[in-house]
Backbone as JSON, one array per atom type, in Angstrom:
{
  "sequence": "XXXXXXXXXXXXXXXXXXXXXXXXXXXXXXXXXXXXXXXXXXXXXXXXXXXXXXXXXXXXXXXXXXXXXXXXXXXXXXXXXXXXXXXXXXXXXXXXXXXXXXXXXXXXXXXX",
  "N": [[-143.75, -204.12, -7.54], [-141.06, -203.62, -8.28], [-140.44, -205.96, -9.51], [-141.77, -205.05, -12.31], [-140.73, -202.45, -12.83], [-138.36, -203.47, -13.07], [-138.55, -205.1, -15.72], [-139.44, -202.79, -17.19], [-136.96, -202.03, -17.77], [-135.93, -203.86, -18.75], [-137.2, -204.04, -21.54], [-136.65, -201.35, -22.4], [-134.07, -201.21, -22.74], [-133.44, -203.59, -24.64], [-134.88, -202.95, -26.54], [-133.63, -200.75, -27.69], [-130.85, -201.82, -28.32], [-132.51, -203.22, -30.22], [-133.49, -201.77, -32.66], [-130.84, -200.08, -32.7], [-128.77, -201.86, -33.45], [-129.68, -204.22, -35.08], [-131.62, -203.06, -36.47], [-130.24, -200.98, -38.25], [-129.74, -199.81, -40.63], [-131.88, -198.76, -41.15], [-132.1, -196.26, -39.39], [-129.67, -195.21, -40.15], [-130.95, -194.15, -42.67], [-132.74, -192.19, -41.42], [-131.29, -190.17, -39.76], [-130.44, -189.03, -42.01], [-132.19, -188.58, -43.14], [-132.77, -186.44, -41.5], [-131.25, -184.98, -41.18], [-128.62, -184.9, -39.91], [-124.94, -185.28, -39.0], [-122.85, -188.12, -39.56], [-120.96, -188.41, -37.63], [-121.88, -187.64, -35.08], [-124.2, -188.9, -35.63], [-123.21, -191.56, -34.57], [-122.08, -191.4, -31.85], [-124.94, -191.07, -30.51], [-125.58, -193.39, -31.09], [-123.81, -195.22, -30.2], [-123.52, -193.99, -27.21], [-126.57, -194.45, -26.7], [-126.42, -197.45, -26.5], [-124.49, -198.14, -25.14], [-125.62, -196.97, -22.42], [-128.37, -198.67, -22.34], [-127.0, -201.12, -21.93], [-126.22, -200.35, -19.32], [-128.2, -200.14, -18.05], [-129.25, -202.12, -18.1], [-127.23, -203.77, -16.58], [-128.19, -202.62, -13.95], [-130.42, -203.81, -12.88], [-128.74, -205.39, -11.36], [-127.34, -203.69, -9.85], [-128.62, -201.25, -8.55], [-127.75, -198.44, -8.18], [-126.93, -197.5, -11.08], [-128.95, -196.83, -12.21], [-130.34, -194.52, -12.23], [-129.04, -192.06, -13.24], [-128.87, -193.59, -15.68], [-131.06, -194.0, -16.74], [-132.1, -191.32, -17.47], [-130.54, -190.03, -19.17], [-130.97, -191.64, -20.85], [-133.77, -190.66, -21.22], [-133.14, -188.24, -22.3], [-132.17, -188.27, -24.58], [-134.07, -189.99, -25.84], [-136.42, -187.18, -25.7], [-134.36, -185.7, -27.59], [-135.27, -187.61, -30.08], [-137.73, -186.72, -29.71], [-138.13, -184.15, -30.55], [-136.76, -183.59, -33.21], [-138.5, -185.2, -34.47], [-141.03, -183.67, -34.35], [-139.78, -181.4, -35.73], [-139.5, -181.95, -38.02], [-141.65, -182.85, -39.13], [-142.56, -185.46, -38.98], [-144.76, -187.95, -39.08], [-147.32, -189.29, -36.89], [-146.85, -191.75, -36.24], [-144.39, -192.41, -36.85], [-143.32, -190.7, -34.93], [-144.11, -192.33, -32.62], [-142.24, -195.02, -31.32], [-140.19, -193.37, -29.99], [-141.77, -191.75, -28.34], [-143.17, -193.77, -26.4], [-140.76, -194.97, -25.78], [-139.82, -193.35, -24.42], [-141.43, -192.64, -22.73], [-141.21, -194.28, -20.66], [-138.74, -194.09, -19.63], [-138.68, -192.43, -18.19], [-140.89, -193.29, -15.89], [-139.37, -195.16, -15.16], [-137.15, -193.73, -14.08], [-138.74, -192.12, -12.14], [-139.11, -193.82, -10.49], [-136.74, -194.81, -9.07], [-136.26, -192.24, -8.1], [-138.14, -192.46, -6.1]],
  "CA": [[-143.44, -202.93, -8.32], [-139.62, -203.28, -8.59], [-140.17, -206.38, -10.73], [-142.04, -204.28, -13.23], [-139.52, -201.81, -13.07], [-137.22, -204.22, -14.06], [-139.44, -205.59, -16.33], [-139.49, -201.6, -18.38], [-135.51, -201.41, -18.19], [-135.1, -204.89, -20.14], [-137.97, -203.86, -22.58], [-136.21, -200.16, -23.11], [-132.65, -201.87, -23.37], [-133.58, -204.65, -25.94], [-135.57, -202.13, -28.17], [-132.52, -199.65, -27.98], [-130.2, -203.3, -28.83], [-132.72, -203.87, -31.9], [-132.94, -200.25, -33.07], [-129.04, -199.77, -33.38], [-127.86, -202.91, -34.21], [-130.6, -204.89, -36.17], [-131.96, -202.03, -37.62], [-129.09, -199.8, -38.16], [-130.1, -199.05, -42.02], [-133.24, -197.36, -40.58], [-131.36, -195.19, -38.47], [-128.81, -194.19, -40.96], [-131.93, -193.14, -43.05], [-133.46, -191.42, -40.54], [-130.49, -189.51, -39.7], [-129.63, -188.48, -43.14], [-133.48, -187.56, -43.21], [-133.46, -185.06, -40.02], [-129.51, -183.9, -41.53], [-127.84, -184.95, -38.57], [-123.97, -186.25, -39.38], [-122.65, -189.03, -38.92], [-120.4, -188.41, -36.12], [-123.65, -187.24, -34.1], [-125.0, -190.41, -35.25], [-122.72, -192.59, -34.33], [-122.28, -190.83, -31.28], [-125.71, -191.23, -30.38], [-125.69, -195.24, -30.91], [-122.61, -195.54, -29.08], [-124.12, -193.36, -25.53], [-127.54, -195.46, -26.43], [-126.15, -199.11, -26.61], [-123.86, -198.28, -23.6], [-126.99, -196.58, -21.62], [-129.03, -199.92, -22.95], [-126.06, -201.96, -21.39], [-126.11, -199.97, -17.51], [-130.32, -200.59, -18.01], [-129.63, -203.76, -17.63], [-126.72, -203.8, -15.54], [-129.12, -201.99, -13.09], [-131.13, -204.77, -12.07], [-128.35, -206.13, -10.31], [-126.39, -202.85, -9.64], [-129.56, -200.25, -8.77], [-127.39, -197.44, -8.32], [-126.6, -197.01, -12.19], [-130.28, -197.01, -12.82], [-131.38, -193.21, -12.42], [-128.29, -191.06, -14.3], [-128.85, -194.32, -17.19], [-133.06, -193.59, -18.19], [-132.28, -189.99, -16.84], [-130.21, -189.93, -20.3], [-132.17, -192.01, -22.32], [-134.86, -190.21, -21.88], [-132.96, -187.05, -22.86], [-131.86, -188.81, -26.39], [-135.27, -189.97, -26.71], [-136.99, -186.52, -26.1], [-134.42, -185.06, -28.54], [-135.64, -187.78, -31.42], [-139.04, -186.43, -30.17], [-137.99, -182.72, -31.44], [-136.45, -183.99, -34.86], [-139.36, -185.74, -35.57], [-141.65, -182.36, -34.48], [-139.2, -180.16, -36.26], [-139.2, -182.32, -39.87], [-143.13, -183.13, -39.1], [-143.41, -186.63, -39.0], [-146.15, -188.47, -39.04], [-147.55, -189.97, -35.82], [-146.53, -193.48, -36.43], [-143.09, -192.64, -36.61], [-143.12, -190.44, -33.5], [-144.44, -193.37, -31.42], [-141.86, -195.6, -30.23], [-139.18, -192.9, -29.16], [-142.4, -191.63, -27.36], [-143.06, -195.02, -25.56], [-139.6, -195.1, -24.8], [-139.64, -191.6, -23.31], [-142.69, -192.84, -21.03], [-140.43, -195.66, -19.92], [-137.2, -193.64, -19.57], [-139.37, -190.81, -17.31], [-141.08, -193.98, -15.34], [-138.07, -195.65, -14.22], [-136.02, -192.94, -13.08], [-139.34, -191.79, -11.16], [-139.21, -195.29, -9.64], [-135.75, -194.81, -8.84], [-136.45, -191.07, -6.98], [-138.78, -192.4, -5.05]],
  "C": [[-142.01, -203.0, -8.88], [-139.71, -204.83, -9.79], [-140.68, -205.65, -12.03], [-140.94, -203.17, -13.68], [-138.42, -202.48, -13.78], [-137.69, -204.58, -15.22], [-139.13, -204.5, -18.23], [-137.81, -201.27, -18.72], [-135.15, -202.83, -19.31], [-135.65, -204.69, -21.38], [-137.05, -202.68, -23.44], [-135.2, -200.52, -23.61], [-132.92, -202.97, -24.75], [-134.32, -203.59, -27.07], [-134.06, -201.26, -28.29], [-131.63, -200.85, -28.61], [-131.08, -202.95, -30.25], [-132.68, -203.3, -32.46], [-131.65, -199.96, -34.13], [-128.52, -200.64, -33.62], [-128.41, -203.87, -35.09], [-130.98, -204.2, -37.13], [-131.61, -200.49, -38.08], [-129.42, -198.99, -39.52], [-130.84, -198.26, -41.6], [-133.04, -196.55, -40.11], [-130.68, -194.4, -39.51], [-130.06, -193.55, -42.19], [-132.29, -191.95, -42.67], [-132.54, -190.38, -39.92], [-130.08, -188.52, -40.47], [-130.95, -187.78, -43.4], [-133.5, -186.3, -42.06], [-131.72, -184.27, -40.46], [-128.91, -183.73, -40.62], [-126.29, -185.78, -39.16], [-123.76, -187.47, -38.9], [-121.81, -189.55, -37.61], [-121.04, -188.39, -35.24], [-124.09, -188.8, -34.1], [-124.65, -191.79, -34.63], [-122.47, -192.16, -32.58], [-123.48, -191.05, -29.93], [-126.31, -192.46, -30.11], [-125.06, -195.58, -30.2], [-123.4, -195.26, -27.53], [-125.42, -194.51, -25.73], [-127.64, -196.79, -25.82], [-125.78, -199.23, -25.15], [-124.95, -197.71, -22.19], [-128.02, -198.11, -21.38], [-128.31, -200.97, -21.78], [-126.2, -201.25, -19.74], [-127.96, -200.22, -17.42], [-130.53, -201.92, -17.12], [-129.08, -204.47, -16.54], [-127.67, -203.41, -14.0], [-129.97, -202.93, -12.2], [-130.32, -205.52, -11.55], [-127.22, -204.79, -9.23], [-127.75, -201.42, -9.23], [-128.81, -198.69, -8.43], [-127.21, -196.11, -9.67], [-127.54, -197.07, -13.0], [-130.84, -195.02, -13.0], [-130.73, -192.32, -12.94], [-128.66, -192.19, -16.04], [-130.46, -193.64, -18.0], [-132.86, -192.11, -17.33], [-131.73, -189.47, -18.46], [-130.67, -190.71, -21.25], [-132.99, -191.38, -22.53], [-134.82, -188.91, -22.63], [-132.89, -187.51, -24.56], [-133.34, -189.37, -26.9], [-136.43, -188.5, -26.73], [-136.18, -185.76, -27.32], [-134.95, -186.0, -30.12], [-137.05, -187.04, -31.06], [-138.44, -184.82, -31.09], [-137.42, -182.93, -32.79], [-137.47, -184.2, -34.91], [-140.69, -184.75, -35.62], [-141.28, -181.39, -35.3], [-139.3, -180.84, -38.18], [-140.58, -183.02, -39.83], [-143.33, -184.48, -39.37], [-144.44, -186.91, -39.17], [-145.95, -189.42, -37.38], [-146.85, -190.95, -35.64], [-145.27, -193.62, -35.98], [-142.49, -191.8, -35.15], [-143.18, -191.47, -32.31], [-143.81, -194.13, -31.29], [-140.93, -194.83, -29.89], [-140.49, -192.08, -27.89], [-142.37, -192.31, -26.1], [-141.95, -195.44, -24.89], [-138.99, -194.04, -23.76], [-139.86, -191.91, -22.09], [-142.05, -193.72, -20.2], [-139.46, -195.1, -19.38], [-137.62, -193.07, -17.64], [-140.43, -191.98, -15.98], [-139.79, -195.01, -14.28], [-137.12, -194.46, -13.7], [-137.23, -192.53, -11.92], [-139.37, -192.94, -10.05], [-138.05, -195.18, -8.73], [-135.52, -193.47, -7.77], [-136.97, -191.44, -5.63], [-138.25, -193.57, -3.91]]
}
């Protein structure tokens, strides 16, 4: 079980990595689409990357595992409410979902 666990913190960290730094244009779209500034947004990449970065740390450090996806999963339920509040489409709701389910899985891992 705990390799799986590890398994969902390198998956959540490398998508949050490709996200904000590969596909940073998409973001600043998507930002400027939900009318969020850019201080917020940057903001937002910054706490992610560095959240992303204790994810990973975690598998050798398990202490800094259940405040890290305790706050990811908060930043990923608020993209879920942008993307409820400016009506998305499914498609684009689904990977801050998937990363929710991951966020809300590892810290339960981490309670128990």
């Amino acid at each position: 079980m705990e390799t799986l666990i590890n398994l969902a913190q390198i998956v959540l960290a490398l998508s949050v990595f490709y996200v904000w730094i590969i596909r940073y244009e998409n973001v600043v779209k998507e930002f400027k689409h939900f009318e969020i500034n850019d201080l917020t947004r940057n903001f937002v990449g910054g706490s992610k990357i560095a959240l992303a970065t204790l994810l990973i740390t975690g598998i050798w450090y398990p202490s800094l595992v259940l405040i890290s996806s305790l706050l990811m999963g908060f930043f990923m339920l608020s993209a879920q409410y942008f993307h409820f509040k400016f009506k998305s489409p499914f498609i684009k709701r689904l990977p801050s979902l998937f990363l929710l389910l991951l966020s809300v899985i590892i810290a339960l891992s981490t309670i128990q």
